[in-house]
C-alpha positions as CSV (number, residue, x, y, z in Angstrom):
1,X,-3.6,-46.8,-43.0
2,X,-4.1,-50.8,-42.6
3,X,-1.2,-52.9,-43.4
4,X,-1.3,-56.4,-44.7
5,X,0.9,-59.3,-45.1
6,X,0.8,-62.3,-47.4
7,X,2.5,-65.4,-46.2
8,X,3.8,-67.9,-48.8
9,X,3.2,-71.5,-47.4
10,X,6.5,-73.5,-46.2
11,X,8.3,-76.1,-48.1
12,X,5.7,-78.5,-49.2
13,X,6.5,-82.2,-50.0
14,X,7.4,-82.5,-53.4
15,X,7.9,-86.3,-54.9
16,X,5.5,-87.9,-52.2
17,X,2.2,-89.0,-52.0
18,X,1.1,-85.7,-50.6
19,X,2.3,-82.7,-51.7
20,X,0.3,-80.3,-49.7
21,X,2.2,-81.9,-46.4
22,X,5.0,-79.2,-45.1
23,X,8.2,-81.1,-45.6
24,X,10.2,-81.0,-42.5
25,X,12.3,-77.9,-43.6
26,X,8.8,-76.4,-44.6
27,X,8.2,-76.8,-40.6
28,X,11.5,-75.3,-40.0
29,X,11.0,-72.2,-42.2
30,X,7.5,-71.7,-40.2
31,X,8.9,-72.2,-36.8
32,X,12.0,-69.6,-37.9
33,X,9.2,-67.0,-39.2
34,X,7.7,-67.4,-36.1
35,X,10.6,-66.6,-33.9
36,X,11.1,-63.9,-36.4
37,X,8.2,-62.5,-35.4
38,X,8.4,-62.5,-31.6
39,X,11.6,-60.7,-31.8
40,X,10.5,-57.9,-33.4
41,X,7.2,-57.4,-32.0
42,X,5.2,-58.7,-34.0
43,X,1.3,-58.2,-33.2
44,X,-1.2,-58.9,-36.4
45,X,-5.0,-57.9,-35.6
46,X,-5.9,-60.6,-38.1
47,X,-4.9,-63.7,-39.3
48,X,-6.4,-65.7,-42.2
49,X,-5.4,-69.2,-44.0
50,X,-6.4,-70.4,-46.5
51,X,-8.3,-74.2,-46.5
52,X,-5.0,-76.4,-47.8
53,X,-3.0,-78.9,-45.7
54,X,0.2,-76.7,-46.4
55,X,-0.9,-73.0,-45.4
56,X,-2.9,-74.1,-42.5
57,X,0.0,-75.8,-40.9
58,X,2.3,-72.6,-42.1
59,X,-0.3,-70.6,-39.9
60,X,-0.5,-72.2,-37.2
61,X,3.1,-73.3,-36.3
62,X,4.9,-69.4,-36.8
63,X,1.9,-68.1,-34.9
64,X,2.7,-70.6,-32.4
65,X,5.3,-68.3,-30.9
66,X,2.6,-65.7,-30.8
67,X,0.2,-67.3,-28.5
68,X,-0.4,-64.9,-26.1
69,X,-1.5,-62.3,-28.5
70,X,-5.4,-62.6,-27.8
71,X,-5.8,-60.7,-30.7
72,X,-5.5,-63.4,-32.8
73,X,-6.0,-66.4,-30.6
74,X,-8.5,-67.5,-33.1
75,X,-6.7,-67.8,-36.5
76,X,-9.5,-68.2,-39.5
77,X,-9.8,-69.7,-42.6
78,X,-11.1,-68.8,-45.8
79,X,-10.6,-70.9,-49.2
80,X,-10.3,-67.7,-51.1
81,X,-6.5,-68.5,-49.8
82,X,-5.7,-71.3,-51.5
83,X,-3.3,-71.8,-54.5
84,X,-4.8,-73.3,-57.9
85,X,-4.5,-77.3,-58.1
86,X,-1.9,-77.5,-60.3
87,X,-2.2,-81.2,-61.0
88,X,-5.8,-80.2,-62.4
89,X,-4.2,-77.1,-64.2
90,X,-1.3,-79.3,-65.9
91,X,-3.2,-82.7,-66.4
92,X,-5.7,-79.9,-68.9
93,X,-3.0,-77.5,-70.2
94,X,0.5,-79.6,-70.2
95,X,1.1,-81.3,-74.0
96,X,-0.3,-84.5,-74.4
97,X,2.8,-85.7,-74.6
98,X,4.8,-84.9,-71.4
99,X,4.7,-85.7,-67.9
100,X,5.8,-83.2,-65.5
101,X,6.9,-83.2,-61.8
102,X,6.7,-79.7,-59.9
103,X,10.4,-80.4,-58.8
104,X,11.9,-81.4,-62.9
105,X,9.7,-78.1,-64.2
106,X,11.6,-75.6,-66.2
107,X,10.4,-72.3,-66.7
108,X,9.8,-72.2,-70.1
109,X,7.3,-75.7,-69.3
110,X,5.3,-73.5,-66.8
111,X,5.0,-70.8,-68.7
112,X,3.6,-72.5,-71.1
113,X,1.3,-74.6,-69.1
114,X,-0.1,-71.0,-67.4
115,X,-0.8,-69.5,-70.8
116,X,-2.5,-72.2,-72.4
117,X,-5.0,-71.6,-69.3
118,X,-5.4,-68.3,-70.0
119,X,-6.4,-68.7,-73.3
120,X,-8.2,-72.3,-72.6
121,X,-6.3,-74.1,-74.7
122,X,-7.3,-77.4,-72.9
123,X,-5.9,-81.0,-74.8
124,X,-9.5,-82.3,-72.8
125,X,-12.9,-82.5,-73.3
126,X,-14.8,-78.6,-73.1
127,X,-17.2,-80.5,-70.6
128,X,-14.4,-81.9,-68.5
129,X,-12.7,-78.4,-68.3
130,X,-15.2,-76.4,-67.2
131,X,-16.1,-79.0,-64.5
132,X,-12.8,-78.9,-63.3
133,X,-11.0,-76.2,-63.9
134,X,-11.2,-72.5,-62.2
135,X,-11.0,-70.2,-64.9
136,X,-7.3,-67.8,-64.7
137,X,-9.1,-64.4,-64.7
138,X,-10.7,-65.7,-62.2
139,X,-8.2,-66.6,-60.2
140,X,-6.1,-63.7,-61.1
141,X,-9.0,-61.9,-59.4
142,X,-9.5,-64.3,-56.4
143,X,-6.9,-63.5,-54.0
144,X,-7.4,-59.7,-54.3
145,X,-11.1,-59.9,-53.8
146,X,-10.7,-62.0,-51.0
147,X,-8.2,-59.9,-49.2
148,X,-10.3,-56.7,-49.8
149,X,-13.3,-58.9,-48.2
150,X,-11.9,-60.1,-44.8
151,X,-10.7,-56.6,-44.6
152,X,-13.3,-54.1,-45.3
153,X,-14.6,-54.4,-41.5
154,X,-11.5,-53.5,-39.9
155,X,-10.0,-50.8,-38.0
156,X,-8.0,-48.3,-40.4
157,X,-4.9,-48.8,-38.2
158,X,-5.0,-52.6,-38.4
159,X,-2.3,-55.5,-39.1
160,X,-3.5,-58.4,-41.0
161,X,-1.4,-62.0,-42.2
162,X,-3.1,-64.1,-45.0
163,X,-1.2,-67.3,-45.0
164,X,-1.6,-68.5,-48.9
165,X,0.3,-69.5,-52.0
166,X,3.0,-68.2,-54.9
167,X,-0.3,-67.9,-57.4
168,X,-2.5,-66.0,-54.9
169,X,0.2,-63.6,-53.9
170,X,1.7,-62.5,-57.6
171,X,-1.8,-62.1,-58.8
172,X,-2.4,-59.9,-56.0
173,X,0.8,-58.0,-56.3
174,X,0.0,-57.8,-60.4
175,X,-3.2,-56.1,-59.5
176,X,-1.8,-53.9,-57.1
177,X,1.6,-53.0,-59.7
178,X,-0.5,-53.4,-62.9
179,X,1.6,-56.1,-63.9
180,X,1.2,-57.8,-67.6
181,X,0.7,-61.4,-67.6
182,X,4.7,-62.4,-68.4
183,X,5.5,-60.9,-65.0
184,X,2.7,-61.9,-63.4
185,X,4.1,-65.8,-64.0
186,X,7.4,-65.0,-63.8
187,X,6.6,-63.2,-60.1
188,X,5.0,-66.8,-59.4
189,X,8.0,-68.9,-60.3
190,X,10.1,-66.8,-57.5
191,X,8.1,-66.4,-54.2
192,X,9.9,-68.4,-51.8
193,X,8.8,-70.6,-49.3
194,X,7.6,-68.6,-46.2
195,X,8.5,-65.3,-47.5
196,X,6.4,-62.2,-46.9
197,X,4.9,-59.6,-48.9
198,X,3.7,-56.5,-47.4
199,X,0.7,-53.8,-48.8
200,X,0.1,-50.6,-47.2
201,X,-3.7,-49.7,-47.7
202,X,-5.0,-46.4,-47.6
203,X,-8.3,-45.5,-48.2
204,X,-8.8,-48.1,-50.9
205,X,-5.5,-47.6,-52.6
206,X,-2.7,-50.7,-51.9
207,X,1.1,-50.0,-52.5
208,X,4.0,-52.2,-52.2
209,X,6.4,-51.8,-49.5
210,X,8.2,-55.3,-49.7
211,X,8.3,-58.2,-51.7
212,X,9.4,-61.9,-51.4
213,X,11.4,-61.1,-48.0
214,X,13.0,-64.1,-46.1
215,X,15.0,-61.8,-44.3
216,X,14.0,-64.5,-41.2
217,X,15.4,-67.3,-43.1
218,X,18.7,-65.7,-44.6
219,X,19.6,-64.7,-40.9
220,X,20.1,-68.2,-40.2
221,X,23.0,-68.7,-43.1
222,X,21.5,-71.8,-43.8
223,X,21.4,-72.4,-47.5
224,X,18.9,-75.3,-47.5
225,X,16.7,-73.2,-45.8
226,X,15.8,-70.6,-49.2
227,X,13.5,-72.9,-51.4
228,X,10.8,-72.5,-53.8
229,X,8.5,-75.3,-53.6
């Protein structure tokens, strides 16, 4: 029996210039999960992020607290990780005739948006598209392929943290539960930032055992810590 852990990245900054820059309450969240960690003994075998500004920095500032776990001294990156661009994704799939911000987004809008990329219903050129754009089922597929990858050489009895994104993780947790697409973008619209999601493998075969959990955060009883960005 493995056990693995998937890490949604900390606040990013939503409204700036870069929005794959932790905000300072996404630096907060990480530094909490951190400390989190340490007091409960935390000791991963593994730890993996994925190649964006936002879950490298979510990595390497809750592991902080864990430096002197040789073990994972050397924190690796894969971009099998990383979240869809979603200004690539809406500037091909939104309607021509509306602008959207991540933070003014109802669900309905991103519903929407996602299922006009499944079906590649593009309001651009076919040739621009398939330039630019990574396919859904492929993504759907991405995050669990990956995982199974950096973990088919490890010890039966390992821990492993994969420091990604909302997409990545309820794509993986639809192939897992067998989730139809509704859920699967309705699971994507509620990870939180920094939450965890934990599989139990065993011999091949991945069940939940907990989903979404800021148990870290909600400790603190600090509202403005529990976001979704």
């Amino acid at each position: 029996m493995s056990l693995i852990h998937l890490v949604r990245h900390g606040q990013a900054s939503a409204g700036t210039d870069n929005y794959d820059r932790l905000s300072d309450i996404g630096r907060e969240q990480s530094r909490i999960l951190g400390n989190w960690w340490l007091s409960h003994g935390f000791a991963p075998n593994l730890a993996f992020h994925g190649s964006l500004e936002r879950q490298r920095d979510t990595a390497l500032i809750s592991l902080q607290a864990l430096a002197e776990n040789t073990q994972i001294a050397n924190i690796k990156e894969h971009a099998g990780l990383n979240e869809y661009d979603h200004r690539i994704i809406e500037s091909h799939f939104a309607p021509d005739e509306v602008s959207y911000t991540p933070e003014a987004m109802g669900f309905d809008d991103y519903f929407g948006i996602i299922s006009r990329w499944r079906d590649n219903t593009s309001n651009q050129p076919e040739s621009s598209l398939q330039a630019a754009c990574e396919p859904w089922q492929e993504f759907k597929a991405r995050g669990w392929n990956t995982v199974q990858e950096l973990t088919s050489n490890g010890d039966e009895k390992s821990e492993s943290v994969f420091f990604t994104s909302g997409g990545v993780i309820a794509t993986l947790l639809a192939t897992v539960l067998d989730l139809d697409f509704e859920h699967t973008v309705d699971a994507i619209w509620r990870i939180r930032n920094s939450s965890v999601t934990s599989f139990q493998i065993t011999n091949g075969h991945a069940r939940l055992i907990e989903f979404n959990s800021i148990a870290h955060l909600q400790e603190q009883r600090k509202p403005h810590l529990i976001t979704m960005i």
